[in-house]
KOLMAR-672495 format. One record per atom (N, C-alpha, C): residue number from 1; residue in three letters; chain; atom name; x, y, z. Coordinates in nm, 3 decimals. Layout:
<atoms>
[atom NUM; 'Ala'; 'A'; 'CA'; [X; Y; Z]]
...
</atoms>
This chain:
<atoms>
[atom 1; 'Unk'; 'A'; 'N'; [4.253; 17.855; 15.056]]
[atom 1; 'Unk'; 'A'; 'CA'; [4.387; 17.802; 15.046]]
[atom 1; 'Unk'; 'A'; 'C'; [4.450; 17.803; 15.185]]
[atom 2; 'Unk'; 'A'; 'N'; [4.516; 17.671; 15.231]]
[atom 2; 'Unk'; 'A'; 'CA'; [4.592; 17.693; 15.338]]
[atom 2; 'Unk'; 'A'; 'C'; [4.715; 17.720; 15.359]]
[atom 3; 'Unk'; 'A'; 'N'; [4.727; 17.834; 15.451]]
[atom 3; 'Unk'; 'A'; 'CA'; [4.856; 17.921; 15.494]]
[atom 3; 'Unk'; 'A'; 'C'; [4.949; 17.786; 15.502]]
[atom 4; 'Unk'; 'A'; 'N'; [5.099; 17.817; 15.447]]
[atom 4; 'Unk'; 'A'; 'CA'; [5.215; 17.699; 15.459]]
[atom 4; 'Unk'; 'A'; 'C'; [5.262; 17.762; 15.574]]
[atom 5; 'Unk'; 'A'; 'N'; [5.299; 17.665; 15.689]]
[atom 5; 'Unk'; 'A'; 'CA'; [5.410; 17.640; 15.794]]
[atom 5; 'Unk'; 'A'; 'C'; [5.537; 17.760; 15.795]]
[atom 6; 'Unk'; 'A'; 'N'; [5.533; 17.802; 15.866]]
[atom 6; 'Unk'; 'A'; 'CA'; [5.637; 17.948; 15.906]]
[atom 6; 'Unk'; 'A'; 'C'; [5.735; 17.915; 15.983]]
[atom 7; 'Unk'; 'A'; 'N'; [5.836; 17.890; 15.910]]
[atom 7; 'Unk'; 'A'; 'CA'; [5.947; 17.911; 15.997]]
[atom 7; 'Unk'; 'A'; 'C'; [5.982; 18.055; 16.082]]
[atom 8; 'Unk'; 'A'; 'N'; [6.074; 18.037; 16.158]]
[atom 8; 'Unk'; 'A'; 'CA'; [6.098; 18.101; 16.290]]
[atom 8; 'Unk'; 'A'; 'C'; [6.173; 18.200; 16.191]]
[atom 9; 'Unk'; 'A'; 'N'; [6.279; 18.204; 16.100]]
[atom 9; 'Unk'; 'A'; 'CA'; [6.361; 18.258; 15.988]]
[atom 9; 'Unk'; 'A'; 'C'; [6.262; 18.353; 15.903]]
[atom 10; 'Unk'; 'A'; 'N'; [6.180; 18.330; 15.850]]
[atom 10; 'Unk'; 'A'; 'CA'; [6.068; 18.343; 15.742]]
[atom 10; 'Unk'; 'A'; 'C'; [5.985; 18.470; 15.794]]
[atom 11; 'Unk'; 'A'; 'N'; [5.962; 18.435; 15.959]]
[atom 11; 'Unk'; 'A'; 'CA'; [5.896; 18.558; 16.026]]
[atom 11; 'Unk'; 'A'; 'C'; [5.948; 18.668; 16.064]]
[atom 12; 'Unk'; 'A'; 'N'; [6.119; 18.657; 16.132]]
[atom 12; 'Unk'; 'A'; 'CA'; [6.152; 18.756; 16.108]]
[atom 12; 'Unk'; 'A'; 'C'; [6.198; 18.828; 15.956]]
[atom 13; 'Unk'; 'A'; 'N'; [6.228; 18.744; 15.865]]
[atom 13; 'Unk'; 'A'; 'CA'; [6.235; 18.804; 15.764]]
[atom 13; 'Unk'; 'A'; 'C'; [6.114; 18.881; 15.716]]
[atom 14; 'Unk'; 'A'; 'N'; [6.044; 18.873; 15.742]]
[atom 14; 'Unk'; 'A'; 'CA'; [5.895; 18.940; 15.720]]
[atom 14; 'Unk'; 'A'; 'C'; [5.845; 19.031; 15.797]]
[atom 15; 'Unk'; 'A'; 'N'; [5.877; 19.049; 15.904]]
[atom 15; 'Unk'; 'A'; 'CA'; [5.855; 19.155; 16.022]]
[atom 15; 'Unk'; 'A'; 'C'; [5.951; 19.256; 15.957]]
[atom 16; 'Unk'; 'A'; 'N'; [6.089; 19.229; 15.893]]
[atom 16; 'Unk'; 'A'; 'CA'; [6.178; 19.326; 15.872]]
[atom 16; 'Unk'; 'A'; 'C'; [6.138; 19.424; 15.753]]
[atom 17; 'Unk'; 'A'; 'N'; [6.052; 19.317; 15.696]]
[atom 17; 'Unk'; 'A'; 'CA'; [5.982; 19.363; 15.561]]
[atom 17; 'Unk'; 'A'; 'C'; [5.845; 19.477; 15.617]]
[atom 18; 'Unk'; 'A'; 'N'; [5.836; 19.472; 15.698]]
[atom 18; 'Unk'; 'A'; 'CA'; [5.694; 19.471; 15.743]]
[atom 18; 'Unk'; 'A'; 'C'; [5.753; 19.616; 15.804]]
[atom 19; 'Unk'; 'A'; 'N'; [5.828; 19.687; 15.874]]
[atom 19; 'Unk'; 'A'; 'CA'; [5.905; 19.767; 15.952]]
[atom 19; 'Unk'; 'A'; 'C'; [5.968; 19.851; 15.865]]
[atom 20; 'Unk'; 'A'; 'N'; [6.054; 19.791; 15.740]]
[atom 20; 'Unk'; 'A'; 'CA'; [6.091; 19.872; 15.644]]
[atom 20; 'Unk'; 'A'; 'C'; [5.997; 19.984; 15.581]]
[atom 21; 'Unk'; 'A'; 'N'; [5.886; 19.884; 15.515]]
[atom 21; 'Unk'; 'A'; 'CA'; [5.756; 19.932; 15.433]]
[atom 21; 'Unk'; 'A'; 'C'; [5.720; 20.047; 15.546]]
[atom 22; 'Unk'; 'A'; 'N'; [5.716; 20.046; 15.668]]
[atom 22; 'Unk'; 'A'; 'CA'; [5.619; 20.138; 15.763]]
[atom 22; 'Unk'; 'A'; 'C'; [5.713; 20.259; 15.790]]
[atom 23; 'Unk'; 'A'; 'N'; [5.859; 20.228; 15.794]]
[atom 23; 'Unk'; 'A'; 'CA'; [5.929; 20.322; 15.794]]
[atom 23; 'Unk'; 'A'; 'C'; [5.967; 20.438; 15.695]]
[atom 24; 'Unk'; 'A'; 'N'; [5.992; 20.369; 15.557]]
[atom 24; 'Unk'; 'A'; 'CA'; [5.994; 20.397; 15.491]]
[atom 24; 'Unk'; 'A'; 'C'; [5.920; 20.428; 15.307]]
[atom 25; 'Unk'; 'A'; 'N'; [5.811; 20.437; 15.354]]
[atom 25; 'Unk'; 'A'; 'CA'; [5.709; 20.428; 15.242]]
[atom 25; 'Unk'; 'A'; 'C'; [5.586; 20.533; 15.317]]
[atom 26; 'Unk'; 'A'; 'N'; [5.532; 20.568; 15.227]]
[atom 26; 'Unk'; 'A'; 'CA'; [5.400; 20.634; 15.226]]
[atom 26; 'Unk'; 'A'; 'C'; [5.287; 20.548; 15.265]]
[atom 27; 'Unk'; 'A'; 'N'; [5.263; 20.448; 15.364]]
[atom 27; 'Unk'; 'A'; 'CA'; [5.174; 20.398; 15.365]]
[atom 27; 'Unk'; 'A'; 'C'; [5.056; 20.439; 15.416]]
[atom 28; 'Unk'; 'A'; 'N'; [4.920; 20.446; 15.322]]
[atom 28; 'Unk'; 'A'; 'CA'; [4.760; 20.444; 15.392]]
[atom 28; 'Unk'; 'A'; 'C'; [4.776; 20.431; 15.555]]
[atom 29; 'Unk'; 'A'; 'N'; [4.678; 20.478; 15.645]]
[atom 29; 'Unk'; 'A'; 'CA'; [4.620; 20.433; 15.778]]
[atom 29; 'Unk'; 'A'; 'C'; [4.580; 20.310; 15.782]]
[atom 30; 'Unk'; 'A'; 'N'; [4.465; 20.250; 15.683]]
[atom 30; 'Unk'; 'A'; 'CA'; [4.453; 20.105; 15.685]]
[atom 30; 'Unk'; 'A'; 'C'; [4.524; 20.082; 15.674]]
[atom 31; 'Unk'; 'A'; 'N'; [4.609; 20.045; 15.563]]
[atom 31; 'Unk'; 'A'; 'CA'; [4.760; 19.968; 15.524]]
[atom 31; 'Unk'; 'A'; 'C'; [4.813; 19.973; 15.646]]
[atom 32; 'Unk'; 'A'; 'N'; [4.862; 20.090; 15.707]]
[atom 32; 'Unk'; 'A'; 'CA'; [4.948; 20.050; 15.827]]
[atom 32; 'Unk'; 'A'; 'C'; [4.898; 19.969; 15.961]]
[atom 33; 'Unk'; 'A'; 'N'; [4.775; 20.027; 16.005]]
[atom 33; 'Unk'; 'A'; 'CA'; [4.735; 19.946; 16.095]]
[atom 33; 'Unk'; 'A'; 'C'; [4.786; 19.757; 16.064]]
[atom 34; 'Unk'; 'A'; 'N'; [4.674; 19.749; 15.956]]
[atom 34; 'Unk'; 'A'; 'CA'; [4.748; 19.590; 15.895]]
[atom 34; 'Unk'; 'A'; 'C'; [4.801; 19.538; 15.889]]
[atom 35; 'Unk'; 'A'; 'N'; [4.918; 19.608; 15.835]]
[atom 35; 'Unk'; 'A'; 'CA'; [5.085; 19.569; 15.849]]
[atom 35; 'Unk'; 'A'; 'C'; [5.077; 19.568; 16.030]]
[atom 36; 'Unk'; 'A'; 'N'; [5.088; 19.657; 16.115]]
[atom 36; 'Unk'; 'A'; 'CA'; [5.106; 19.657; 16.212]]
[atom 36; 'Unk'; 'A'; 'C'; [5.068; 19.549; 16.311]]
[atom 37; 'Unk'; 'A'; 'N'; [4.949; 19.489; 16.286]]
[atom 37; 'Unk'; 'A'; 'CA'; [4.863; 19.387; 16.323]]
[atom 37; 'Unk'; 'A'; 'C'; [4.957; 19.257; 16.320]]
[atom 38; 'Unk'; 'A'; 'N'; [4.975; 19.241; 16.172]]
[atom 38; 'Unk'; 'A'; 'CA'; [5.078; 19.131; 16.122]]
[atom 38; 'Unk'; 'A'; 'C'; [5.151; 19.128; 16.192]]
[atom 39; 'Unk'; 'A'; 'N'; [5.254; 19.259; 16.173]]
[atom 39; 'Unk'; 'A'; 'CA'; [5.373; 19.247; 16.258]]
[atom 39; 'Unk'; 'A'; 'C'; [5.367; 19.189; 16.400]]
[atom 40; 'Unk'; 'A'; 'N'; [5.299; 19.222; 16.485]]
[atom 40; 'Unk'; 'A'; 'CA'; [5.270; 19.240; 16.631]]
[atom 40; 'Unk'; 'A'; 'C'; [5.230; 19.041; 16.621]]
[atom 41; 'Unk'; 'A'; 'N'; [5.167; 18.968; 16.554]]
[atom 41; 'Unk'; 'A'; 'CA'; [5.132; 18.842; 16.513]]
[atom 41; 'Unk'; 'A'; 'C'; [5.256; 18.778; 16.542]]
[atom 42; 'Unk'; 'A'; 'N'; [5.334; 18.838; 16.399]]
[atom 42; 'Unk'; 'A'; 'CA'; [5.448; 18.705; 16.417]]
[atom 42; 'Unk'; 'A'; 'C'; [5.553; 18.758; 16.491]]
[atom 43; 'Unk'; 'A'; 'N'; [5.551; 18.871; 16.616]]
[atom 43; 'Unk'; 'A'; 'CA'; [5.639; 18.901; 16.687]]
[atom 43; 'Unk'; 'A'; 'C'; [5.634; 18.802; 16.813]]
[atom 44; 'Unk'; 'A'; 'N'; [5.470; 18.771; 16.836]]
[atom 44; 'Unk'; 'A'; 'CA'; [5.449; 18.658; 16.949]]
[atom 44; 'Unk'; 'A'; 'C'; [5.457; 18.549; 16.881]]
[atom 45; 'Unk'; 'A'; 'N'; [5.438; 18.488; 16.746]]
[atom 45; 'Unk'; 'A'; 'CA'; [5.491; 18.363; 16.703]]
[atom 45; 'Unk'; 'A'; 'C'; [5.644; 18.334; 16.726]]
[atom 46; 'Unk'; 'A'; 'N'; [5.705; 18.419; 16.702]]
[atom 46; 'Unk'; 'A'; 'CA'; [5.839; 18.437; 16.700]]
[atom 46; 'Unk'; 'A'; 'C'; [5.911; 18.403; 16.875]]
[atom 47; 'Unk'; 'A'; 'N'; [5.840; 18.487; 16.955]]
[atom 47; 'Unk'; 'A'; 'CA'; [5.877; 18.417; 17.092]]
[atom 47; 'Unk'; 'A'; 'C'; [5.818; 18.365; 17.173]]
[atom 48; 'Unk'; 'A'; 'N'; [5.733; 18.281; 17.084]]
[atom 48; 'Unk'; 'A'; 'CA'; [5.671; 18.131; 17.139]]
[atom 48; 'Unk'; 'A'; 'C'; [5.804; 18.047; 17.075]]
[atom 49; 'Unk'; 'A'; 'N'; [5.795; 18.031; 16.925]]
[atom 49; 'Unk'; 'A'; 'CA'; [5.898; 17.951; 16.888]]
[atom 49; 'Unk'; 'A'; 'C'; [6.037; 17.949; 16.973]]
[atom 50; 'Unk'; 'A'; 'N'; [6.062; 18.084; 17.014]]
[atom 50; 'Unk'; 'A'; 'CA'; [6.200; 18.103; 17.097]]
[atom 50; 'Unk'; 'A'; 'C'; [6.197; 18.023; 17.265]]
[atom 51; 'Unk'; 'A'; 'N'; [6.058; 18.026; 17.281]]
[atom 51; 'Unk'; 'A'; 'CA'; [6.073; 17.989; 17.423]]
[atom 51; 'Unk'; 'A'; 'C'; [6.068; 17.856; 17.454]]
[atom 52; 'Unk'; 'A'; 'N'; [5.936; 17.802; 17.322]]
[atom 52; 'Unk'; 'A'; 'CA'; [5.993; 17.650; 17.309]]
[atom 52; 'Unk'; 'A'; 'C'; [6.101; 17.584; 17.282]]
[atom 53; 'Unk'; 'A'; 'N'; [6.222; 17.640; 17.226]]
[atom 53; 'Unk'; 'A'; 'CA'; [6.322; 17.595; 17.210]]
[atom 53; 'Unk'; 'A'; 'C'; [6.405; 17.627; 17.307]]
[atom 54; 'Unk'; 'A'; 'N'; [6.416; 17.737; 17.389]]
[atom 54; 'Unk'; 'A'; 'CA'; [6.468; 17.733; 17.515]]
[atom 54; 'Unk'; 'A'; 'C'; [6.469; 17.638; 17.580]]
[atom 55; 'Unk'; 'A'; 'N'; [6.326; 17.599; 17.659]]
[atom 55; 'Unk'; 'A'; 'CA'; [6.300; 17.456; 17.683]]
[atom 55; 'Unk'; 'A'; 'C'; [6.362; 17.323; 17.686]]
[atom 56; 'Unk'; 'A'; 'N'; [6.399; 17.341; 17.537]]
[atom 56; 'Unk'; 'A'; 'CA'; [6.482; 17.181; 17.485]]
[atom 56; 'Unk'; 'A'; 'C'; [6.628; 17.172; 17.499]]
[atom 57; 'Unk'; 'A'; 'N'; [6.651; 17.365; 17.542]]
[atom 57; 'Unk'; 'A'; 'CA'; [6.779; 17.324; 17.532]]
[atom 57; 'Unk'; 'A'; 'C'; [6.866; 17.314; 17.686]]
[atom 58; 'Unk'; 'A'; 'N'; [6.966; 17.239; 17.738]]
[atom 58; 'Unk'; 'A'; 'CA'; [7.013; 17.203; 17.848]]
[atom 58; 'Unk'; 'A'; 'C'; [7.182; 17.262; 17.879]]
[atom 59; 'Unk'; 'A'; 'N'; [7.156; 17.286; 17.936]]
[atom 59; 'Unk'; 'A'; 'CA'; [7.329; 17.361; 17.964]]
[atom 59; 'Unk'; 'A'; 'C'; [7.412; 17.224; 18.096]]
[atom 60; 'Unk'; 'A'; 'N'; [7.515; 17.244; 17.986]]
[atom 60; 'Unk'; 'A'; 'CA'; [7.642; 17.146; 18.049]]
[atom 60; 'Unk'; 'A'; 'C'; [7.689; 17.210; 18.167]]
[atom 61; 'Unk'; 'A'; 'N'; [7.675; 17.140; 18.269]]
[atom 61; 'Unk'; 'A'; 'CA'; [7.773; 17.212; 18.416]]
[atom 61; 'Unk'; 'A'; 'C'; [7.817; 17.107; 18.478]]
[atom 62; 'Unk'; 'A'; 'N'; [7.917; 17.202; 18.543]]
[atom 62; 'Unk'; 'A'; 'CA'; [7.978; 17.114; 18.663]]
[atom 62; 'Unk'; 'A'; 'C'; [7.984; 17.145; 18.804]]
[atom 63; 'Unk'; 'A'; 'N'; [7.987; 17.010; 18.882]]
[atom 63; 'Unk'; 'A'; 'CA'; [7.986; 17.046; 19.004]]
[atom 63; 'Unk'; 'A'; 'C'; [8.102; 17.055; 19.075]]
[atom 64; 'Unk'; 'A'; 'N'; [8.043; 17.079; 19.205]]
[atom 64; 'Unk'; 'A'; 'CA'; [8.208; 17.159; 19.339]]
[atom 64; 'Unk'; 'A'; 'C'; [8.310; 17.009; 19.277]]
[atom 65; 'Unk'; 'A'; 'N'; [8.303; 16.899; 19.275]]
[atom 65; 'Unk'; 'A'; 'CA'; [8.384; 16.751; 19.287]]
[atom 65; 'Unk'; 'A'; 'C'; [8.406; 16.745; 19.118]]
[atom 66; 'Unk'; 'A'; 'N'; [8.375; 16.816; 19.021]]
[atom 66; 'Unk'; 'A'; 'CA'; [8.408; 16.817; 18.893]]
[atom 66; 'Unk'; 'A'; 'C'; [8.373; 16.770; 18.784]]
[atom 67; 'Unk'; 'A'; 'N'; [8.261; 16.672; 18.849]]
[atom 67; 'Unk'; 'A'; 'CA'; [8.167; 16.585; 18.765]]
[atom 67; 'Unk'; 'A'; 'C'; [8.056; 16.658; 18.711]]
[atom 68; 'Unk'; 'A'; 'N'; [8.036; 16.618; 18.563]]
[atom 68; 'Unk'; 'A'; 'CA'; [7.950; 16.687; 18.486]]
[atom 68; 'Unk'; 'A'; 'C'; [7.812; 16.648; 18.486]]
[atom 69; 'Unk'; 'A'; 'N'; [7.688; 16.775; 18.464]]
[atom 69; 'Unk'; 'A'; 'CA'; [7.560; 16.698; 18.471]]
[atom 69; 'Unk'; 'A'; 'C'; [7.471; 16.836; 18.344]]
[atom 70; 'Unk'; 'A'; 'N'; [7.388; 16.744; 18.315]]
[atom 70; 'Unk'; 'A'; 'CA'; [7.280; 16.854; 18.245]]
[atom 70; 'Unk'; 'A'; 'C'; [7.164; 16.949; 18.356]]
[atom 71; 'Unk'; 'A'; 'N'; [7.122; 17.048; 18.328]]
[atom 71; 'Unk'; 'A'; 'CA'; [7.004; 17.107; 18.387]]
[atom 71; 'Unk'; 'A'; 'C'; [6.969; 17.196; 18.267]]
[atom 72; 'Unk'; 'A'; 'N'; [6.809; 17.199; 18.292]]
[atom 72; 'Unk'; 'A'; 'CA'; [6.761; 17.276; 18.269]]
[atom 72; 'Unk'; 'A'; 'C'; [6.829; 17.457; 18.208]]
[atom 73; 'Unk'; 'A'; 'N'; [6.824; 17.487; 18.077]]
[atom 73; 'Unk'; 'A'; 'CA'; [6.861; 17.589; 18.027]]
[atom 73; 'Unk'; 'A'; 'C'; [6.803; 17.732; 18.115]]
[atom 74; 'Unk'; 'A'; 'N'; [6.848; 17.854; 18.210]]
[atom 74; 'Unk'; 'A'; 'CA'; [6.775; 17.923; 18.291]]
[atom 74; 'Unk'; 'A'; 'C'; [6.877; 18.078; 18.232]]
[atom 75; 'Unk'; 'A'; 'N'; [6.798; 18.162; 18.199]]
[atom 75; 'Unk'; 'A'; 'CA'; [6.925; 18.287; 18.170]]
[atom 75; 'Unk'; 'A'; 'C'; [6.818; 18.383; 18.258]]
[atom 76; 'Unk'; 'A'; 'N'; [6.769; 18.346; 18.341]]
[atom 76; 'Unk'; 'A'; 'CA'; [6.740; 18.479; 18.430]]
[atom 76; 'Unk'; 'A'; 'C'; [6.808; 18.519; 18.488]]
[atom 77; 'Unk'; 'A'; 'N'; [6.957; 18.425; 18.512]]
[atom 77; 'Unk'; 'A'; 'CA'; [7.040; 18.547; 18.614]]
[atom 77; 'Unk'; 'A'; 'C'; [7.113; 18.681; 18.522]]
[atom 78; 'Unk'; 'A'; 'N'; [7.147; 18.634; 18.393]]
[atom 78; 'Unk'; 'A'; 'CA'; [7.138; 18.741; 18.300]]
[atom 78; 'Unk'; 'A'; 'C'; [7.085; 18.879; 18.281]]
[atom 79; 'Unk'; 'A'; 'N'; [7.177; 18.964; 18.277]]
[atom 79; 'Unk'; 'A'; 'CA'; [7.124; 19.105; 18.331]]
[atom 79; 'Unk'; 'A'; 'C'; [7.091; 19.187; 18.190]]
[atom 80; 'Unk'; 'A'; 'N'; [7.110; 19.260; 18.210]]
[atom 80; 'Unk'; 'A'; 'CA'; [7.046; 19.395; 18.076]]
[atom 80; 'Unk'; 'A'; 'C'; [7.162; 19.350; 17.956]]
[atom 81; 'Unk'; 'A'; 'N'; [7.305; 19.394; 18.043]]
[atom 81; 'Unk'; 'A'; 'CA'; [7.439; 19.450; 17.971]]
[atom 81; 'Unk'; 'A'; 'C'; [7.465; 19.355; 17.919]]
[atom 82; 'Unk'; 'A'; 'N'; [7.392; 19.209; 17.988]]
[atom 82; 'Unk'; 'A'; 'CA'; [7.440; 19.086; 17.912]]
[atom 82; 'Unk'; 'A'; 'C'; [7.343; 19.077; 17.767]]
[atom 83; 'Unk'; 'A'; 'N'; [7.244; 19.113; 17.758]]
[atom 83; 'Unk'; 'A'; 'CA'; [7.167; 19.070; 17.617]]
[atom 83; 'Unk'; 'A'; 'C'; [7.199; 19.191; 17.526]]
[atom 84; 'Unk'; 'A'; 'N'; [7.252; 19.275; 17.531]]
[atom 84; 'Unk'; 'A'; 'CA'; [7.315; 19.390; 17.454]]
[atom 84; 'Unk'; 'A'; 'C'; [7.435; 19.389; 17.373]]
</atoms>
């Protein structure tokens, strides 16, 4: 049977599921590894999806004369205190 299409929503809802169960449950060593595996899966699905959409997205600016232009979306000047 083939796996259906994962939304970006769907995975973290499932990682949360996935974190709960490990936190809070008695789980086996296999079991957890597994879960853990999963998790760690759709944590890099999750920011692939994020980075491709970074990508697409363009931030409105303006220049010194006031006229507006698109560039490229960039948050590396973004520091710690800012993603907190």
């Amino acid at each position: 049977m083939a796996k259906k299409k994962m939304t970006y929503e769907e995975a973290v809802s499932r990682i949360e599921e996935i974190v709960s169960k490990l936190e809070n449950e008695q789980v086996p060593l296999d079991e957890s590894i597994k879960l853990y595996k999963e998790g760690m899966e759709l944590s890099l699905f999750c920011s692939k999806k994020l980075d491709r959409a970074q990508k697409e997205v363009e931030e409105l600016k303006k220049d010194t004369e006031g006229n507006f232009y698109t560039a490229p979306f960039d948050n590396s000047d973004e520091t710690e205190d800012d993603l907190n």
